[in-house]
C-alpha positions as CSV (number, residue, x, y, z in Angstrom):
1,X,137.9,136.9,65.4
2,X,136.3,133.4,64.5
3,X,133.1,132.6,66.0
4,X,132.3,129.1,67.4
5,X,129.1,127.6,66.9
6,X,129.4,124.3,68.3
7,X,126.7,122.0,70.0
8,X,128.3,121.5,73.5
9,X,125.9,124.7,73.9
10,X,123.4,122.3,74.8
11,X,120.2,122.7,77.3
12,X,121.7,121.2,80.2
13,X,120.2,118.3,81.8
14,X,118.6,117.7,85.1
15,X,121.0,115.7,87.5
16,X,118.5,114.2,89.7
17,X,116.1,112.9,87.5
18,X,116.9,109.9,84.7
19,X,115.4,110.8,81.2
20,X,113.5,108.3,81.6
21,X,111.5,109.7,84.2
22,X,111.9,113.2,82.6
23,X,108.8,112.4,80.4
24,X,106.6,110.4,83.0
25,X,106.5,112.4,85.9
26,X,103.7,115.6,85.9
27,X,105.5,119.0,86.5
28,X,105.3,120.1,89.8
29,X,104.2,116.7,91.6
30,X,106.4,117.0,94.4
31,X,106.0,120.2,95.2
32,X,102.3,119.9,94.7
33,X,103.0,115.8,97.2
34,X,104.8,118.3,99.8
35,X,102.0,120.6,99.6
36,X,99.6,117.9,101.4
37,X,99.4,115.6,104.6
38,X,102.0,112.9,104.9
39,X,99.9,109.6,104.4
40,X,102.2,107.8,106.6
41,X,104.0,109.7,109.4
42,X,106.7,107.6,111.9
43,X,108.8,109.1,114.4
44,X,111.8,109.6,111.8
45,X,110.4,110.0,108.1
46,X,107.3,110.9,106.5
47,X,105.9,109.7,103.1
48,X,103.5,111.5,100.9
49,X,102.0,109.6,97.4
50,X,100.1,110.4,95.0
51,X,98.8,107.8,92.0
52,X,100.7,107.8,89.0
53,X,98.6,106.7,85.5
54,X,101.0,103.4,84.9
55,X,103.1,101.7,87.0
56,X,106.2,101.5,87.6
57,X,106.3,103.5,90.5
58,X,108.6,106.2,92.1
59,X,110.2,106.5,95.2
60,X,111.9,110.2,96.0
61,X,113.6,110.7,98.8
62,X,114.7,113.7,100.7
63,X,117.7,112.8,103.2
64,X,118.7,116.3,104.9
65,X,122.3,117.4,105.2
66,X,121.4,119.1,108.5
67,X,120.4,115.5,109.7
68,X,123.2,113.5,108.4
69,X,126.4,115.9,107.6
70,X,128.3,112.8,106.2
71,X,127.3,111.5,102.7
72,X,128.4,108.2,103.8
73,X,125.4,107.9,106.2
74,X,122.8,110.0,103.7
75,X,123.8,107.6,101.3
76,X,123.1,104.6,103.7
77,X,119.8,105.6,104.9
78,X,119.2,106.1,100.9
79,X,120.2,102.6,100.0
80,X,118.0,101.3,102.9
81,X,115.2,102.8,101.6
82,X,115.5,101.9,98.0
83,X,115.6,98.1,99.2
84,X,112.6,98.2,101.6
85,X,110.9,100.3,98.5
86,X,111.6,97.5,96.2
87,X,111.0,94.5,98.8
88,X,107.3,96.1,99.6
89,X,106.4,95.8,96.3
90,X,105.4,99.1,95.6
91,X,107.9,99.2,92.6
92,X,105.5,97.8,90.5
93,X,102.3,99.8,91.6
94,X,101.3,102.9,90.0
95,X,102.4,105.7,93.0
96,X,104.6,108.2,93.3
97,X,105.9,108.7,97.0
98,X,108.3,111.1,98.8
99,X,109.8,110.0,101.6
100,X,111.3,112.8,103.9
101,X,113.6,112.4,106.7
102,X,112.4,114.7,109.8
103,X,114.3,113.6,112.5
104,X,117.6,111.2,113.0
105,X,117.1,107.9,114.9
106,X,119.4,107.9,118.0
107,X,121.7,104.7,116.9
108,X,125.0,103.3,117.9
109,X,126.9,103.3,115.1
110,X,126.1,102.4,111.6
111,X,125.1,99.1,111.2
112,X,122.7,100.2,114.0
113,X,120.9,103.3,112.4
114,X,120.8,100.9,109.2
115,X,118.2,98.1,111.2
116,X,116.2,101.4,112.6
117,X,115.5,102.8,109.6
118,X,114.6,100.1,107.6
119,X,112.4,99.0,110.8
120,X,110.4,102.2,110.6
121,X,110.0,101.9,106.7
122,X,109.2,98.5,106.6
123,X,106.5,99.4,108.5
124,X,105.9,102.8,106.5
125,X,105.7,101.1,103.8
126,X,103.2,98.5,104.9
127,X,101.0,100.9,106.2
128,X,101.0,102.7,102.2
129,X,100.8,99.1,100.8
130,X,97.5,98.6,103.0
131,X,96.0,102.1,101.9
132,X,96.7,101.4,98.3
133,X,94.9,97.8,98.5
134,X,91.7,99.4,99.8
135,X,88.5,100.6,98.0
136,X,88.7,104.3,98.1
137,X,85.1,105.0,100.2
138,X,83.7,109.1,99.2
139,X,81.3,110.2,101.4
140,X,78.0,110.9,100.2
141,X,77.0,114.8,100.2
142,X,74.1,115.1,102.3
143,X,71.1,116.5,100.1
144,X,70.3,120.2,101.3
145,X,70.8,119.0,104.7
146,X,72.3,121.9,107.4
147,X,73.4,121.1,110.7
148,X,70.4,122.7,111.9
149,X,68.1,120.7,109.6
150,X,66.1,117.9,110.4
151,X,67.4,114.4,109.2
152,X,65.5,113.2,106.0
153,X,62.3,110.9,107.4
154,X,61.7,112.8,110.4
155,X,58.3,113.7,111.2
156,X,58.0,117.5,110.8
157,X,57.8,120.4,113.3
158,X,54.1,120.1,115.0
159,X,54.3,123.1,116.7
160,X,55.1,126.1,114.3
C-alpha cells in the first residue's frame, strides 16, 4: 500500500472572508460588535461599529434566510447595501460595521423592496456618518461625590 503525501491536505480557507481581510480584522470583533447596542437602529436593520486602527473600512452584513427564503432577494438587499455603504463614504473611514436585517420591509415586488431599503440605510448610514464626525465628549467622574453628598462649593451643614 502506497501512501500519499500530497499538499491538497491543506488548512482550508475561510469562505466568507477575503485574505485580505483575514489579517486586518481582530478575532472575535463581531461577535464581540453583536455583543453591544446597535448605534443606529431603523425599523428594518440595525448597524453596530466599532473603529478599526486604518481605514479602509468594513461593512458585514447579516441578511437572514428566515427573512428572505430566496437568494435572489438576499442578494439584492446585499447589493443595495454595498452601494449605499460605498456612496456614504464610510469606505474610506476607519470602522467596522455590521449591519443586521431584523425585520422585512412590506414591498410590492422587487424593484420596490430595493428603494425601501436603501431609503432606510441611506439614512442609517447618515446617522453613523454624523456620529463618526463628532468629538467623542467622556464625562468627567465626579470627585468623591455620592448622590447623597453635597455639591462641591456648597456651604456646609450648620446644624450638626
Amino acid at each position: 500500500m502506497a501512501v500519499v503525501t500530497s499538499s491538497a491536505r491543506a488548512e482550508p480557507r475561510a469562505a466568507s472572508v477575503s485574505a485580505s481581510e483575514r489579517g486586518r480584522l481582530p478575532r472575535g470583533l463581531v461577535a464581540g460588535l453583536l455583543r453591544t447596542r446597535p448605534g443606529v437602529a431603523g425599523a428594518h436593520f440595525k448597524l453596530h461599529w466599532s473603529l478599526l486602527g486604518e481605514p479602509p473600512g468594513v461593512l458585514i452584513m447579516a441578511i437572514p434566510k428566515r427573512l428572505l427564503a430566496r437568494a435572489v432577494d438576499r442578494n439584492a438587499v446585499r447589493r443595495v447595501a454595498r452601494e449605499a455603504w460605498r456612496a456614504s463614504a464610510l469606505a474610506q473611514a476607519p470602522v467596522a460595521a455590521v449591519l443586521r436585517m431584523t425585520a422585512v420591509p412590506p414591498a410590492r415586488g422587487n424593484r420596490h423592496r430595493k428603494a425601501l431599503v436603501r431609503a432606510e440605510l441611506d439614512a442609517a448610514f447618515g446617522a453613523m456618518r454624523k456620529r463618526l464626525a463628532q468629538p467623542r465628549q467622556r464625562r468627567a467622574p465626579d470627585a468623591g461625590t455620592s448622590p447623597g453628598a453635597a455639591a462641591p462649593g456648597a456651604a456646609p451643614d450648620a446644624a450638626r
